[in-house]
VMD Tcl script that draws the C-alpha trace (Angstrom):
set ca {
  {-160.43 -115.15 157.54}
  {-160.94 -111.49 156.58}
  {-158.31 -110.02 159.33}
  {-158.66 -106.53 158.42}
  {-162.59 -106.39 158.86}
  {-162.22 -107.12 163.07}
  {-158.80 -105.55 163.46}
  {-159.75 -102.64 165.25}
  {-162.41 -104.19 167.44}
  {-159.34 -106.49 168.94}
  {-157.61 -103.50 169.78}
  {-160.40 -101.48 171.07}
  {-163.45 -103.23 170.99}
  {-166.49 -102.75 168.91}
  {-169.54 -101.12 170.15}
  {-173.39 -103.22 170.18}
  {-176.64 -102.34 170.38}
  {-179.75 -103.98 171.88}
  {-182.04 -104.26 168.42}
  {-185.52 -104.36 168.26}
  {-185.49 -107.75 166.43}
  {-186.29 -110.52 168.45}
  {-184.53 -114.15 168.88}
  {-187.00 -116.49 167.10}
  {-188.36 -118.81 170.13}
  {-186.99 -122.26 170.67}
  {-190.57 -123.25 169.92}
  {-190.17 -122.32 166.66}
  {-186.82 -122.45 165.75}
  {-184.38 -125.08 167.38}
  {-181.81 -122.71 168.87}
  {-179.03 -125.56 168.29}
  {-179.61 -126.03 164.67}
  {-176.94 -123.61 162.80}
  {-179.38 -122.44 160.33}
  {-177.59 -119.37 158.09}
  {-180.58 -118.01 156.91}
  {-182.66 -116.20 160.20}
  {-184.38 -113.22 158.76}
  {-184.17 -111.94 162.10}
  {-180.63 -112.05 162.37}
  {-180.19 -110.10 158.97}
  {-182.67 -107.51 160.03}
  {-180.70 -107.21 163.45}
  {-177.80 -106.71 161.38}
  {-179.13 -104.30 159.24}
  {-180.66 -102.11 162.54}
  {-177.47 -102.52 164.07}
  {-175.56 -101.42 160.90}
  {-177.89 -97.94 161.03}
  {-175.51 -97.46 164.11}
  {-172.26 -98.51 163.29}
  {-172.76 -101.37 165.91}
  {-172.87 -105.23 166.39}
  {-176.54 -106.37 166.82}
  {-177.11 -107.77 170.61}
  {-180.88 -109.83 170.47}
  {-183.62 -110.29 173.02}
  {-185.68 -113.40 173.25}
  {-189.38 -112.55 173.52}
  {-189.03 -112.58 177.40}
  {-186.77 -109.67 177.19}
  {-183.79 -111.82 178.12}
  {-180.16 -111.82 175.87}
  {-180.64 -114.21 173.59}
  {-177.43 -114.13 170.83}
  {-176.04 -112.01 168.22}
  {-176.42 -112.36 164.63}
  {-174.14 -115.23 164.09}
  {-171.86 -115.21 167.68}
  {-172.34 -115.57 171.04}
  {-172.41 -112.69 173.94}
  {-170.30 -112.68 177.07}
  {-170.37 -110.37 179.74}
  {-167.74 -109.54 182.92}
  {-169.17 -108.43 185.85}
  {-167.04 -108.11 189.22}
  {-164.87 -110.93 187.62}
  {-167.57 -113.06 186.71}
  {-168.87 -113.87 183.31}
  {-172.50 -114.06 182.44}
  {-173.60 -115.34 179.19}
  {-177.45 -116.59 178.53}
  {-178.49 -119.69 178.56}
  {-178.50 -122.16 176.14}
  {-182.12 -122.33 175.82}
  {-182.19 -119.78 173.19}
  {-178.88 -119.67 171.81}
  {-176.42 -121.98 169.42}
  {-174.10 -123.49 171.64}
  {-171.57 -124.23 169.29}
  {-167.99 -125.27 169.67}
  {-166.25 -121.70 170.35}
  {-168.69 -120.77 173.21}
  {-168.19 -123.99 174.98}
  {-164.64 -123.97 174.55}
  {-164.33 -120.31 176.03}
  {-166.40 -121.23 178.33}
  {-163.88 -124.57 179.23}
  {-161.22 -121.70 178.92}
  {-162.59 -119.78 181.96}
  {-162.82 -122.62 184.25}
  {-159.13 -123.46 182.68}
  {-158.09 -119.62 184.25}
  {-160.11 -120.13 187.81}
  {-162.79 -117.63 186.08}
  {-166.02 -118.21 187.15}
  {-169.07 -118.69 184.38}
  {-172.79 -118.44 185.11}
  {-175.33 -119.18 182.51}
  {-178.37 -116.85 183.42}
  {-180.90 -114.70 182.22}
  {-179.76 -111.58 181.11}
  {-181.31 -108.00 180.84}
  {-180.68 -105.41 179.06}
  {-179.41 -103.35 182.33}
  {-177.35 -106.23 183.10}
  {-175.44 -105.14 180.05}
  {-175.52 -102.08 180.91}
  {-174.08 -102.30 184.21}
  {-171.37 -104.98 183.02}
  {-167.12 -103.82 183.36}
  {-166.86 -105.61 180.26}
  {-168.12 -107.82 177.63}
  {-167.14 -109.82 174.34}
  {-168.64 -111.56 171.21}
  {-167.37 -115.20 170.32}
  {-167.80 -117.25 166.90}
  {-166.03 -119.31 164.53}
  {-165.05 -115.98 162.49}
  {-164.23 -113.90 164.92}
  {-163.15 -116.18 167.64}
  {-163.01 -113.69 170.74}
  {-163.90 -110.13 170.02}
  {-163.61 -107.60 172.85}
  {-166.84 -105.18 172.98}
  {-166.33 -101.23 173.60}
  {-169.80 -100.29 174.14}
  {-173.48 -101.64 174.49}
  {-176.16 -98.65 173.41}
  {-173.88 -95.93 173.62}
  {-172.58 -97.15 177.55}
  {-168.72 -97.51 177.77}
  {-167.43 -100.61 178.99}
  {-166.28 -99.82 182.63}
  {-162.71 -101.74 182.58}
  {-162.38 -101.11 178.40}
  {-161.96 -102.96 175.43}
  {-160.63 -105.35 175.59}
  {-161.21 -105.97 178.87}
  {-158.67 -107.88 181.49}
  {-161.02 -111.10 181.67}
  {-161.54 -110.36 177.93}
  {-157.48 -110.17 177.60}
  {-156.53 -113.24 179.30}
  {-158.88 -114.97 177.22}
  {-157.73 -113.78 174.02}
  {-154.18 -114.78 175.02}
  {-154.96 -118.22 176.25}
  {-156.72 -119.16 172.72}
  {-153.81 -117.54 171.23}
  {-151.73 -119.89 173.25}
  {-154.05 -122.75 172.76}
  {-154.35 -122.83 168.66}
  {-151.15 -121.48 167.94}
  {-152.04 -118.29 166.37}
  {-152.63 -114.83 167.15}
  {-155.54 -113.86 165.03}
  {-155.85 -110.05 167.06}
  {-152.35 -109.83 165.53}
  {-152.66 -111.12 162.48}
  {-155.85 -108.89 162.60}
  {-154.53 -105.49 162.67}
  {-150.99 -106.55 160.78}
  {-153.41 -106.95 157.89}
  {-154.20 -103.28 158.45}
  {-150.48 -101.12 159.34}
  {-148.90 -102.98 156.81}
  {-146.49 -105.16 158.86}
}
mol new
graphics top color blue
foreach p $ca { graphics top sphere $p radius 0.5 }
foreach p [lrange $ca 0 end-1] q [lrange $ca 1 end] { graphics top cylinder $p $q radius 0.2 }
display resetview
């Protein structure tokens, strides 16, 4: 794993946008096939890139679909909201964060999201197999309202940490000071 290219979102997050790229539809693209080569995704990546963020993609209803290459969570009043798996890889590291949550007494609602509903969310996190739980400081330009990362975020973070045996958020930014 490339530790030093996340470390500082662990500590404080990193910010997302809502791009203009679209999810391909489940009509036309099995969500649940892990397919590395999406045009979309890249081109999400690269409009994201134009602002320093981590792309965040609709479906063509308007609803949160996925990142490039992760899944998105979101925390509101100690709930987390994630979209559906109609449109989205359900791989291995969502549903195991998602067994995590029910592990901590944290409840998890798969729903259709808007783009206000991230908006409006206290805070919010990316999960894959390369970045395993990454807190998220910002979605277009709006600060998370309880940080990054977050306390849901947080407990989380430790509990995998706990769980595989390794502290990649450490490991993360020792990579980067040196230590």
């Amino acid at each position: 794993m490339d530790y030093a290219r996340y470390a500082h979102g662990y500590r404080e997050g990193v910010p997302s946008v809502v791009t203009g790229v679209r999810r391909i539809p489940p009509e036309c693209l099995e969500p649940r096939a892990k397919v590395g080569n999406k045009m979309n995704h890249v081109q999400a990546d690269f409009q994201a890139a134009e602002a320093g963020a981590w792309p965040i993609m609709l479906d063509i209803h308007g609803f949160v679909a996925e990142g490039s290459g992760y899944n998105c969570f979101f925390v509101r009043d100690g709930e987390i909201l994630t979209p559906t798996d109609h449109n989205c890889l359900v791989g291995v590291t969502r549903t195991h964060v998602i067994d995590m949550a029910k592990e901590l007494g944290i409840p998890v609602r798969e729903t259709n999201l808007t783009r206000y509903d991230l908006l409006i969310s206290d805070e919010a996190f990316h999960t894959g197999n390369s970045i395993c739980i990454l807190p998220v400081s910002s979605v277009d330009g709006t600060r998370m309202a309880h940080g990054a990362p977050g306390p849901v975020t947080r407990r989380l973070m430790d509990l995998w940490a706990s769980q595989v045996g390794c502290d990649w958020a450490a490991k993360s930014l020792a990579a980067i000071e040196g230590c």
